[in-house]
C-alpha positions as CSV (number, residue, x, y, z in Angstrom):
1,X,143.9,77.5,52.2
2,X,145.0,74.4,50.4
3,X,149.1,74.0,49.8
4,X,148.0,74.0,45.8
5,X,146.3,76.7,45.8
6,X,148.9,79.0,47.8
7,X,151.5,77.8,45.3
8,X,149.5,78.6,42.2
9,X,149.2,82.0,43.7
10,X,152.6,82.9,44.6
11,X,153.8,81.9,41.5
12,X,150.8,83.8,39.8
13,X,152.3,86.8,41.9
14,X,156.0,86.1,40.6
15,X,153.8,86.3,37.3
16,X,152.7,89.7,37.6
17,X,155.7,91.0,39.2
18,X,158.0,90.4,36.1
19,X,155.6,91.7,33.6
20,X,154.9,94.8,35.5
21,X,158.8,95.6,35.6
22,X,159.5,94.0,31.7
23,X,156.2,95.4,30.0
24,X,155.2,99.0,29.0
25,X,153.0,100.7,31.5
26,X,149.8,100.5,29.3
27,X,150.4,96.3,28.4
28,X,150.9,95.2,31.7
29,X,147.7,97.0,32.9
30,X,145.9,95.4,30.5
31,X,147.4,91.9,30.9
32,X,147.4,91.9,34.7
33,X,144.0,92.1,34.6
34,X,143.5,89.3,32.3
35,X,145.9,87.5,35.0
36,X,143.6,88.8,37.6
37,X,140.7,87.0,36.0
38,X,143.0,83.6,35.8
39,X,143.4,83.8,39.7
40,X,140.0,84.4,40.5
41,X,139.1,81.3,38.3
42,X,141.5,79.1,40.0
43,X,140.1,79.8,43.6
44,X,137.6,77.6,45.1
45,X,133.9,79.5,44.6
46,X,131.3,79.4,47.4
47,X,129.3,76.1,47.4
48,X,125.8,77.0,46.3
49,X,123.1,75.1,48.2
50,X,120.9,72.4,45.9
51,X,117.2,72.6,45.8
52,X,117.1,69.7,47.4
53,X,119.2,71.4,50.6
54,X,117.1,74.5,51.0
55,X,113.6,72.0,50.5
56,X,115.3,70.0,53.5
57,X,115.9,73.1,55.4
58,X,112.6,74.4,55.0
59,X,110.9,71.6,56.0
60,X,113.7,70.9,58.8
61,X,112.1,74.4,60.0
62,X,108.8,73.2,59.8
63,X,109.5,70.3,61.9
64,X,111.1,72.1,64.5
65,X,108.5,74.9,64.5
66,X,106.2,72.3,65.0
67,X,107.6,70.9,67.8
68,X,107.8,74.1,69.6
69,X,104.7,75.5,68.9
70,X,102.9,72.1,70.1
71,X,104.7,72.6,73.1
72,X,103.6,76.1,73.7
73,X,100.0,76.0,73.3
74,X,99.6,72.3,75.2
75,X,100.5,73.9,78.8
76,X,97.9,75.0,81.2
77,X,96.7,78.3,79.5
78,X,98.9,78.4,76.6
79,X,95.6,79.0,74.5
80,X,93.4,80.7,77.4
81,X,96.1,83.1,78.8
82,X,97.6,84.1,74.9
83,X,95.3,87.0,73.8
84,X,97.0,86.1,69.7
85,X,95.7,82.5,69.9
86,X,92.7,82.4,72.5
87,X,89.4,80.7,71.0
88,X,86.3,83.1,71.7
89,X,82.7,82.2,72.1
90,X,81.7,82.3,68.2
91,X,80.4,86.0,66.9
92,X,76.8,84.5,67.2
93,X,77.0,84.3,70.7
94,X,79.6,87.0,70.9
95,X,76.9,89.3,69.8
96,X,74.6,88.2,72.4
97,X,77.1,88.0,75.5
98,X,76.0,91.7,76.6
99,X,72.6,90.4,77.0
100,X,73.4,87.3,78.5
101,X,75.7,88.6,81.0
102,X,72.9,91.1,82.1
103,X,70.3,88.2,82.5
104,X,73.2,86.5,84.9
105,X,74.2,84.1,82.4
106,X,78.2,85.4,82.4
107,X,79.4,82.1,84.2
108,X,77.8,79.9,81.8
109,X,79.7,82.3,78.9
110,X,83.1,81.7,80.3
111,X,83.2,78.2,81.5
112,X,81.9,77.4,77.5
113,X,84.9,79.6,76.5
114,X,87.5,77.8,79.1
115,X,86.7,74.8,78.0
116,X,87.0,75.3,74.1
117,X,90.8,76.5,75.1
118,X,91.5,73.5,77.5
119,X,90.2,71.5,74.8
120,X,92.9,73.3,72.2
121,X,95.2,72.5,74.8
122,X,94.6,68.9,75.1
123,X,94.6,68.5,71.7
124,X,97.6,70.4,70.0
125,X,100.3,67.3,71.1
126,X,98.1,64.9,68.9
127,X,98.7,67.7,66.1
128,X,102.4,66.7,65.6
129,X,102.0,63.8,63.8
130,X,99.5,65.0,61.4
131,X,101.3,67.9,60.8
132,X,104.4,66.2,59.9
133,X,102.7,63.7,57.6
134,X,100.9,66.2,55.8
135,X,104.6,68.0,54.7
136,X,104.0,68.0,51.0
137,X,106.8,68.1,48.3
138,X,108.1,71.3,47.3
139,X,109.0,72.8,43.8
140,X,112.2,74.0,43.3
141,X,110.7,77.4,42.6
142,X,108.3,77.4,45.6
143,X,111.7,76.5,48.1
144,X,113.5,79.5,46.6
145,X,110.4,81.7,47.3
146,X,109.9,80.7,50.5
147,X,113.3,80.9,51.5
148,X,114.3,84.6,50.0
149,X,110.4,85.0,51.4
150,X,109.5,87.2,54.6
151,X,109.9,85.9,58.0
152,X,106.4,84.1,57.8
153,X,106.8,82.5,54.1
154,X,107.2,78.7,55.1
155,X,104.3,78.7,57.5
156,X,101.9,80.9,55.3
157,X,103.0,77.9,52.7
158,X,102.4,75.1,54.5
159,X,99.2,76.5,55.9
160,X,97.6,77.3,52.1
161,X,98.9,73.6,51.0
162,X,97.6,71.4,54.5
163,X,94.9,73.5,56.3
164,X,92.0,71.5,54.8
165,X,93.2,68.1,54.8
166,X,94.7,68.6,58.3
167,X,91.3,70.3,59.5
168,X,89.5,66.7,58.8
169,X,92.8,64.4,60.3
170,X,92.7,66.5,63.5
171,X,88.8,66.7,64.0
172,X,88.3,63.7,65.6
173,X,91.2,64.8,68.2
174,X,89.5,67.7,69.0
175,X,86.2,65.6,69.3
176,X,88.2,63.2,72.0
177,X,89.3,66.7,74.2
178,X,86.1,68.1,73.8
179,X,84.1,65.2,75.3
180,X,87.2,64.7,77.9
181,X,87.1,68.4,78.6
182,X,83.3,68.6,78.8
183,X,82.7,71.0,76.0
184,X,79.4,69.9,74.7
185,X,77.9,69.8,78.1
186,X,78.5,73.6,78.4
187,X,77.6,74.7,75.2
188,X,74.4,72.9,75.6
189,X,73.8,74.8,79.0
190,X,75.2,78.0,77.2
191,X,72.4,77.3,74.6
192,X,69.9,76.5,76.8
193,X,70.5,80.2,78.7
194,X,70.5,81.7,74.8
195,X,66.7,80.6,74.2
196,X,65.9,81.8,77.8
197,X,67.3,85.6,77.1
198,X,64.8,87.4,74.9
199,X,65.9,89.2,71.5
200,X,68.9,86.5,71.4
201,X,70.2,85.0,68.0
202,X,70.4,81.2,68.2
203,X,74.1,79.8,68.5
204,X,74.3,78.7,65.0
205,X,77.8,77.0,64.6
206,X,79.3,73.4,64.2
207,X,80.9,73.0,67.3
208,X,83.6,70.5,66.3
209,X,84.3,72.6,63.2
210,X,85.1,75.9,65.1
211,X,87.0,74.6,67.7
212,X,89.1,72.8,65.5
213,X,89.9,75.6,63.3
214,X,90.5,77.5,66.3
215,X,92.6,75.3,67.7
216,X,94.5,75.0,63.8
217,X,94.7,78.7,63.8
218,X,96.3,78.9,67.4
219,X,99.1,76.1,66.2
220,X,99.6,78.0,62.7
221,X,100.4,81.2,64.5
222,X,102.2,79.9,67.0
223,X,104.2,78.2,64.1
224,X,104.7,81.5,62.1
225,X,106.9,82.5,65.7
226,X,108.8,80.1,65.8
227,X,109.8,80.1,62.0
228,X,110.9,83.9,62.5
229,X,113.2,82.9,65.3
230,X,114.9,80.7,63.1
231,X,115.4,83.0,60.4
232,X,117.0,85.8,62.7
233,X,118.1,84.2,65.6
234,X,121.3,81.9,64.7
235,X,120.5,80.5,68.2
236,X,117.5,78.8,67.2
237,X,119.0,76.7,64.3
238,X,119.6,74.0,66.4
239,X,120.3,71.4,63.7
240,X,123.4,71.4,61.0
241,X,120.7,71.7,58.5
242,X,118.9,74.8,59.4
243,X,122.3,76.6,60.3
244,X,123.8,75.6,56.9
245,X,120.7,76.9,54.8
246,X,119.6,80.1,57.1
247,X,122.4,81.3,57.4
248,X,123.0,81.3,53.3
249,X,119.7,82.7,52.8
């Protein structure tokens, strides 16, 4: 505590002391409490963070979410292996693979859905920098929402504001895996085995569009992790800025 304040105190104290032992019983209740009031005035009240701090702090979150989740879902098998985030063949041909798998097409199934994943994989590190520029300011109302918000708030918001205009900046990524990954070859062999198998639906999908939101949703989710961690694990704040405004949520 500050010297000044300490003397204001004691001297506050010496205050209360003498009127307690001068006054009748009934007056000096009724002015120590108005002396009560003068103390707590004088000491220092808790600094309240700006708007501008918490909007910081949430996108400080973001950033670091970001960065994690990237890194997460761009190993070998961080989309394949992770049942929460894996990219399935599309309900079209989902609906079909009994069929397929009975006529002996099953390896062509899998090797279509492996290489939508590896594709996901390859392209989530190139998702960083899109994801960052596409931050978008926050009100002061929406920061205080997301931050008194569940554990999920700042991702959810960021996902409603960005998940269009990030789906058309990251396409042509996911275009570039797919090709390097050899996507298109196997969903044109996976087609090919479709109008071969009678009583089969056609695969009636935009290929580039469905990996790419898969491979959005997969980063999203993996996002919404990381941003609970931060809000309930003090040991993820590992910047002065999300320690200072999660832990005054």
């Amino acid at each position: 505590m500050k010297p000044f304040v300490s003397t204001r105190l004691f001297l506050m104290a010496l205050i209360v002391t003498f009127l307690l032992t001068a006054l009748r019983a009934t007056e000096a209740q009724g002015q120590f409490a108005d002396i009560l009031k003068g103390i707590k005035g004088a000491l220092p009240s808790q600094e309240k963070l700006s708007a501008s701090k918490v909007i910081e702090g949430l996108k400080e979150a973001l950033r670091i979410g970001t960065q994690n989740a990237v890194a997460i879902v761009s190993k070998p098998g961080g989309y394949l292996k992770n049942e929460a985030i894996k990219i399935l063949v599309p309900p079209s041909v989902k609906k079909a693979e009994g069929v397929l798998r009975t006529f002996g097409y099953g390896e062509q199934l899998d090797a279509f859905e492996e290489s939508m994943n590896k594709a996901a994989e390859k392209a989530a590190p190139l998702a960083s920098d899109v994801f960052l520029k596409s931050l978008k300011e926050m009100s002061v109302d929406d920061a205080e929402a997301i931050l008194k918000g569940d554990d999920t708030a700042a991702t959810r918001y960021f996902k409603e504001k960005t998940f269009n205009p990030l789906s058309e900046q990251f396409k042509p990524f996911v275009k570039q895996s797919m090709q390097a990954v050899g996507v298109t070859k196997k969903y044109m062999d996976l087609e090919d085995a479709v109008k071969k198998v009678p009583f089969a639906d056609t695969m009636s999908f935009n290929l580039d569009d469905y990996v790419t939101k898969g491979t959005l949703d997969g980063l999203f989710t993996m996002l919404s992790e990381e941003e609970k961690k931060i809000r309930n694990d003090p040991g993820a704040r590992v910047t002065d800025v999300l320690k200072e405004v999660f832990s005054k949520k």
